[in-house]
KOLDRENTI-24260 format. One record per residue (C-alpha): x, y, z. Coordinates in steps of 0.25 Angstrom, whole numbers, padded with zeros to 4 digits, always signed. Layout:
// residues N
XYZ/...
***
This chain:
// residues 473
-0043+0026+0073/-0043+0012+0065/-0028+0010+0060/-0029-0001+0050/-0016-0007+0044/-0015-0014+0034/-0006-0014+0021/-0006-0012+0005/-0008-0023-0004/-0009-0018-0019/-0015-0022-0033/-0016-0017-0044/-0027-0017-0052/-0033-0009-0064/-0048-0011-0062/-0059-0011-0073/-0073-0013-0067/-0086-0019-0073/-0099-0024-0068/-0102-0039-0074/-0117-0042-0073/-0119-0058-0067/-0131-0066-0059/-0123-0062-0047/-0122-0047-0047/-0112-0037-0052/-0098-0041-0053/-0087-0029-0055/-0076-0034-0064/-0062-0028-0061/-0049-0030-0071/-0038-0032-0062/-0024-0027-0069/-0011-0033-0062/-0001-0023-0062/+0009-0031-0071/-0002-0031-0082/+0001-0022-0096/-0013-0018-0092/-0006-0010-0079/-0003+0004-0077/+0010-0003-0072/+0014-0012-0081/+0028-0010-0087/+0031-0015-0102/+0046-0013-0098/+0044-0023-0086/+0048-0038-0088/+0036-0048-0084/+0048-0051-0074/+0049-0040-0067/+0035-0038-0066/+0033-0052-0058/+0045-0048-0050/+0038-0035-0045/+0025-0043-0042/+0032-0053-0033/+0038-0043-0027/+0026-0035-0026/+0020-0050-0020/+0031-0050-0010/+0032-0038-0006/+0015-0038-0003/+0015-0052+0004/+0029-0048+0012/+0024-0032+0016/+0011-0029+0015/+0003-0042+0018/+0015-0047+0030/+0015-0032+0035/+0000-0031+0038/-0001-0047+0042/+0011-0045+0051/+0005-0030+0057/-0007-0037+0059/-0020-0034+0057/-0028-0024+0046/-0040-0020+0055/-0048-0015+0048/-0109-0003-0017/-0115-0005-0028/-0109-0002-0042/-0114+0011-0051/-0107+0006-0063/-0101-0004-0072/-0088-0002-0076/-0077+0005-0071/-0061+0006-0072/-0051+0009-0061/-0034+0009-0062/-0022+0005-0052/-0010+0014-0054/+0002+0011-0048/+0009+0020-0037/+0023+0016-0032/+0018+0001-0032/+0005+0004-0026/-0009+0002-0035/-0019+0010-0034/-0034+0011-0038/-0041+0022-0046/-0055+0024-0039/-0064+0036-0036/-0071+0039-0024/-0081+0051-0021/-0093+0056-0030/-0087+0061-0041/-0077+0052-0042/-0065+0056-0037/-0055+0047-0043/-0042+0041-0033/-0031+0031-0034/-0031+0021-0021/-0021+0008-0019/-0029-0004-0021/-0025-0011-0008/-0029-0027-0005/-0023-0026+0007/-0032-0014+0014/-0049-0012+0014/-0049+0004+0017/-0051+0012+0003/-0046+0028+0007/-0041+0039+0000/-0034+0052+0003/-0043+0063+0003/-0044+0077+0006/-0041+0085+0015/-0030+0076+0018/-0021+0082+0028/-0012+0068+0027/-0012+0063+0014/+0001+0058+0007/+0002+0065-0007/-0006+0062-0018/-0006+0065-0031/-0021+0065-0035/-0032+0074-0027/-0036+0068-0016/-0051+0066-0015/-0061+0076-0009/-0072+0070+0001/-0079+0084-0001/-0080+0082-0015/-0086+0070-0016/-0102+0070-0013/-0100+0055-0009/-0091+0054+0002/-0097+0050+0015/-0089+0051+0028/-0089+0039+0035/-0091+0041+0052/-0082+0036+0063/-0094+0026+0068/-0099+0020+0055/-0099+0006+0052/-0087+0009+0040/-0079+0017+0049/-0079+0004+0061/-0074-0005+0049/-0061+0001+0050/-0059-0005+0063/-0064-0012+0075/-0062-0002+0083/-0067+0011+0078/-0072+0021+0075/-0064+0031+0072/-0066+0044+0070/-0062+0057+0063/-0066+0069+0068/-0078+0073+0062/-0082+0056+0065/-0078+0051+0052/-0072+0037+0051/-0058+0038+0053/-0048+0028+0047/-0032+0025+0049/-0026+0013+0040/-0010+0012+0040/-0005+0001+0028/+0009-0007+0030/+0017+0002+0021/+0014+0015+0033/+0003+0022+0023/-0009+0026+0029/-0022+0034+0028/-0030+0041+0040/-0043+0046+0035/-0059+0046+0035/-0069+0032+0029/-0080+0037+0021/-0089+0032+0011/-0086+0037-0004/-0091+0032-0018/-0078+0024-0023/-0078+0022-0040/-0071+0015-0048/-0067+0025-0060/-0067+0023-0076/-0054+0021-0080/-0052+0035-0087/-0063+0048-0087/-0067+0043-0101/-0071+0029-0098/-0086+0029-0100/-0088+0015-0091/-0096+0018-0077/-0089+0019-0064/-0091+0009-0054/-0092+0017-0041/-0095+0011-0026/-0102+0021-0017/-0100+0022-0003/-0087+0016-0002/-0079+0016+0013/-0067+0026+0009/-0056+0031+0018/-0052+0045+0014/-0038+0049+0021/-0033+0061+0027/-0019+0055+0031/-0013+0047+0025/+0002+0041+0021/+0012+0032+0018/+0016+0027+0006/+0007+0032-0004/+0012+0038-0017/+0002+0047-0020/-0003+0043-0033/-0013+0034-0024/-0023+0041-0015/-0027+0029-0004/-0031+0013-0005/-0042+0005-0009/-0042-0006-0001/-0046-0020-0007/-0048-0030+0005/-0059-0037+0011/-0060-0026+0021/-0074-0018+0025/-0069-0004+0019/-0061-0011+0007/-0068-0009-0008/-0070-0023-0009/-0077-0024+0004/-0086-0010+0000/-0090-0016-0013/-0095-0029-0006/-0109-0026-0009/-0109-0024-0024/-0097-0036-0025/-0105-0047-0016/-0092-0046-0009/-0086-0052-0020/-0074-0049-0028/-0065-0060-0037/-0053-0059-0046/-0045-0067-0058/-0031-0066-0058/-0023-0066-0071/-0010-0076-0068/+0003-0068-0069/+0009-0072-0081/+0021-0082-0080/+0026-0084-0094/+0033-0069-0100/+0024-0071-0113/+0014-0071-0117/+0010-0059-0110/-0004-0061-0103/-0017-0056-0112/-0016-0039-0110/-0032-0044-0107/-0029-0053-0096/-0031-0048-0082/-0036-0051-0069/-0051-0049-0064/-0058-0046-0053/-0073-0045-0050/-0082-0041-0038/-0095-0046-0036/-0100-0060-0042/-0105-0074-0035/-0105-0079-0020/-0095-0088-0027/-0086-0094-0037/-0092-0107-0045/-0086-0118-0052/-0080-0132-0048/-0065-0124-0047/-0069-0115-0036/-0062-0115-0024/-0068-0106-0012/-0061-0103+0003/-0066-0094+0014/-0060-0080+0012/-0056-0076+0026/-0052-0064+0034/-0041-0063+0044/-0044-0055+0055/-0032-0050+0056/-0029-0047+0041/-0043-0044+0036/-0037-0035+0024/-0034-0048+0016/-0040-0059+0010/-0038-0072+0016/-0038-0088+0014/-0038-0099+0022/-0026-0108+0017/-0026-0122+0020/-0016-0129+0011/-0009-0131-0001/-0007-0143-0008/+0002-0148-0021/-0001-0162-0027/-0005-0169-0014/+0002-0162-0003/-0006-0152+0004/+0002-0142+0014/-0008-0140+0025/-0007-0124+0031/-0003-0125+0047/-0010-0112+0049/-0022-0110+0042/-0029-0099+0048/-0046-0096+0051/-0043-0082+0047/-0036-0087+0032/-0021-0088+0031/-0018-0083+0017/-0021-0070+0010/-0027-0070-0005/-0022-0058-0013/-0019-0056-0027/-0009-0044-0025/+0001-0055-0020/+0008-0063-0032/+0013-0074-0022/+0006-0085-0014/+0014-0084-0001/+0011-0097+0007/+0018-0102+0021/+0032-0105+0020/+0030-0118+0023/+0021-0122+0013/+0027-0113+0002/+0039-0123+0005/+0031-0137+0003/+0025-0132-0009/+0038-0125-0017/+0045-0138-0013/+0033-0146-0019/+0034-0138-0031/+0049-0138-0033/+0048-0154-0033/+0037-0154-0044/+0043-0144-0054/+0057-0155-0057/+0059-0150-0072/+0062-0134-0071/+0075-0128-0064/+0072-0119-0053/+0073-0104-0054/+0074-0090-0047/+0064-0081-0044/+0074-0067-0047/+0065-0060-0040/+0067-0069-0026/+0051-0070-0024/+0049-0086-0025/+0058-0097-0023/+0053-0108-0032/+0055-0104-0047/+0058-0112-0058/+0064-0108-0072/+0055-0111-0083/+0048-0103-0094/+0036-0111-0095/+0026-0110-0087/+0021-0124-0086/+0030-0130-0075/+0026-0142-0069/+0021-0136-0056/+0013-0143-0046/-0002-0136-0043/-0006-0134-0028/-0018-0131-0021/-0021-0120-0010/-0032-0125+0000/-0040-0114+0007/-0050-0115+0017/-0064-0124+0014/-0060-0131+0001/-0054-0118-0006/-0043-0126-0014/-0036-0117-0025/-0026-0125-0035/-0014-0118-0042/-0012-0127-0054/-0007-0118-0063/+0006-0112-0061/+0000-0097-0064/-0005-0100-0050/+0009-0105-0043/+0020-0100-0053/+0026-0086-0057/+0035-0083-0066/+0045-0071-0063/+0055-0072-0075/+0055-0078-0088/+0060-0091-0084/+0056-0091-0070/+0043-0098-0063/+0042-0096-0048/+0032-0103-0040/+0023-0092-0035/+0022-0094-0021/+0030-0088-0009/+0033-0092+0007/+0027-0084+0017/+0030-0086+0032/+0018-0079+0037/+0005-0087+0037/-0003-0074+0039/+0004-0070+0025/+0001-0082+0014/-0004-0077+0002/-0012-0081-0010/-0007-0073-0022/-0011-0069-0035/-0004-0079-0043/-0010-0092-0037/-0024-0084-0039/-0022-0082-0053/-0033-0088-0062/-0041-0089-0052/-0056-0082-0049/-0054-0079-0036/-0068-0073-0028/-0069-0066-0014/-0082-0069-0009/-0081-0061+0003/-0095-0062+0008/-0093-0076+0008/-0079-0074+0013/-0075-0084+0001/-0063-0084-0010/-0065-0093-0021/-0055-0098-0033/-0058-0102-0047/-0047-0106-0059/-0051-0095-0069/-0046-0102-0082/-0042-0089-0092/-0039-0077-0089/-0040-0065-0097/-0051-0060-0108/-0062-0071-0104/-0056-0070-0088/-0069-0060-0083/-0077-0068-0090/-0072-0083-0085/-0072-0075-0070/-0083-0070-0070/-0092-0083-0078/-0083-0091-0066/-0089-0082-0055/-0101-0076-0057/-0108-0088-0065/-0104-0100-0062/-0098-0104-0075/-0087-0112-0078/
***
């Protein structure tokens, strides 16, 4: 039986699908939502901006301290064609899980899943279920779906899994065990089934956008803590069974996003317009003189993230060289993390940098103890120096601005948004340095590129998409 670890890393998302035409194929737009956004089923008018950062670093903490250190210290995770063009799906929130409204089967049998970056296997209770926690909705019938495909224990799907398989149900369908840092865990049988992104109500006239043939687990025992509300995960990783992976075909292995900066100044309020986006498909590559492109790696031990090679860092002329660099990447990319966790050592050179250049504001406190260096000021434009991160083969990505190196957590507090971490398996690259910037996953090339994406908001699919797919400026 393949027993597979790994460990829940979340976003949130509302997604609003479309096909946009271009020289290089089809390209699936998606809105991405962050959870903060009055746009989210979980925003709170009665929430200060305040109190939301403070749950985000603490969400950011918690992410890079439990569920990335958990799995990287457990060692290791072992692990079609569009029919339409335009199609909504939602996140609702479930005790501080986000989840996914899908539908599998033919008809369409609708489901809400955890969107999980840290994890590739896509399942689903199902019955008979003889295991299952309780959930509220039904839970989806193989038997009534004319599309569902049994998958056998010596298929080439059911050997991705694991090295070491197969292994096998009693009737010799695929079996699959994965366990997740938290205790949860599913049991169950692989199987190919129709996966569709829904309208976002019955009455939407827009098409689906359905994905035939999808790898699916559909679990008969399975527990931990779920709430119920969910019904399994859709795993987002580079992995062979994730939906990223299975949609490699129709994407070109392909897939970008644009991240709107946080907002550091309490008004104005960012454009209710204004929100991230993320595309699949497009060009072999990024173009333009402000492109920066490094290998996209895969730790053999780790192979449920996304990783970089990190060289060094350098601010003004000092350049802080990496002792352990790494063939296999040394830091992880994600945007569910809001920090940028570096060494300790080099966190320390460059906060000691940074205090030395910023001489005209008092220093201040983050009240919520996630960052040492804060300073009180309500202006954003502080004198802070820029710095450059140096990646493998050239890949050189400059933080001017300080949307990229500053957050603010009160009204009259700016912190630099970096953090220490002792661990050199666990250095991140978060979501704020990544902010307005296209960032492309080529993972047929294995490349990850950056470009300054100038405005954001009503004209940021266009600017992206003109950027990426056409080669304009």
């Amino acid at each position: 039986m393949a027993v597979i670890k790994t460990q829940y890393g979340f976003v949130f998302f509302i997604i609003t699908v479309s096909l946009i035409s271009s020289n290089n194929g089809a390209i699936i737009s998606v809105e991405l939502i962050h959870r903060d956004s009055p746009k989210s089923p979980l925003y709170s008018s009665s929430q200060t901006p305040w109190q939301r950062i403070a749950m985000a670093l603490q969400r950011s903490t918690h992410r890079s301290a439990n569920h990335f250190h958990h799995y990287l210290t457990n060692k290791k995770n072992t692990t079609t064609t569009s029919s339409s063009s335009s199609a909504q799906s939602e996140l609702f929130p479930s005790g501080g899980e986000y989840l996914i409204n899908i539908s599998i089967g033919t008809p369409p049998f609708p489901i809400l899943a955890i969107a999980d970056t840290g994890s590739d296997l896509m399942w689903t209770q199902c019955q008979p279920c003889p295991h299952c926690f309780k959930q509220k909705g039904p839970l989806f019938q193989p038997n009534s779906s004319s599309t569902f495909h049994l998958l056998s224990c010596k298929s080439e799907q059911c050997k991705n899994l694991d090295d070491d398989g197969p292994f096998c149900n009693a009737d010799s369908s695929c079996r699959y065990t994965y366990s997740y840092g938290d205790s949860s865990y599913t049991s169950g049988t692989l199987a190919l089934e129709t996966l569709t992104f829904s309208a976002s109500s019955p009455d939407d006239n827009d098409p689906v956008l359905s994905f035939p043939s999808t790898i699916f687990g559909f679990g008969f025992q399975n527990g931990g803590a779920f709430s119920g509300l969910e019904s399994g995960i859709i795993g987002l990783v580079a992995g062979k069974l994730s939906l990223i992976s299975q949609m490699g075909s129709s994407i070109n292995g392909k897939f970008s996003y644009c991240l709107v900066p946080a907002s550091l100044s309490p008004s104005p309020p960012p454009p209710p317009s204004s929100s991230s986006k993320l595309y699949f498909g497009g060009s072999s590559f990024v173009p333009g003189t402000q492109v920066s492109t490094t290998p996209l790696l895969t730790n053999i031990d780790f192979q449920s993230y996304y990783y970089l090679a990190l060289e060094a860092v350098s601010i003004e002329n000092v350049k802080f060289e990496l002792t352990k660099k790494g063939a296999q990447g040394n830091m992880i990319i994600d945007s569910g993390t809001l920090l940028t966790y570096l060494p300790t050592k080099l966190y320390k050179a460059l906060e000691t940098m940074m205090r030395k250049s910023i001489k005209n504001l008092e220093f201040g406190k983050d009240p919520n103890g996630y960052t040492s260096l804060c300073y009180k000021t309500k202006s954003d434009d502080i004198d802070a120096l820029g710095f450059t991160f140096h990646f493998e083969d050239g890949g050189d990505v400059e933080l001017k601005s300080v949307i990229n190196t500053f957050l603010r957590v009160t009204e009259d507090v700016l912190c630099f948004a970096f953090a220490p971490t002792d661990l050199y398996d666990l250095l991140i690259f978060g979501n704020v340095a990544q902010a307005n910037f296209l960032v492309q996953y080529d993972l047929t090339g294995k490349l990850l590129s950056f470009k300054p994406v100038k405005e954001i908001g009503n004209a940021e699919e266009k600017e992206a998409t003109n950027v990426q797919y056409s080669g304009t400026e």
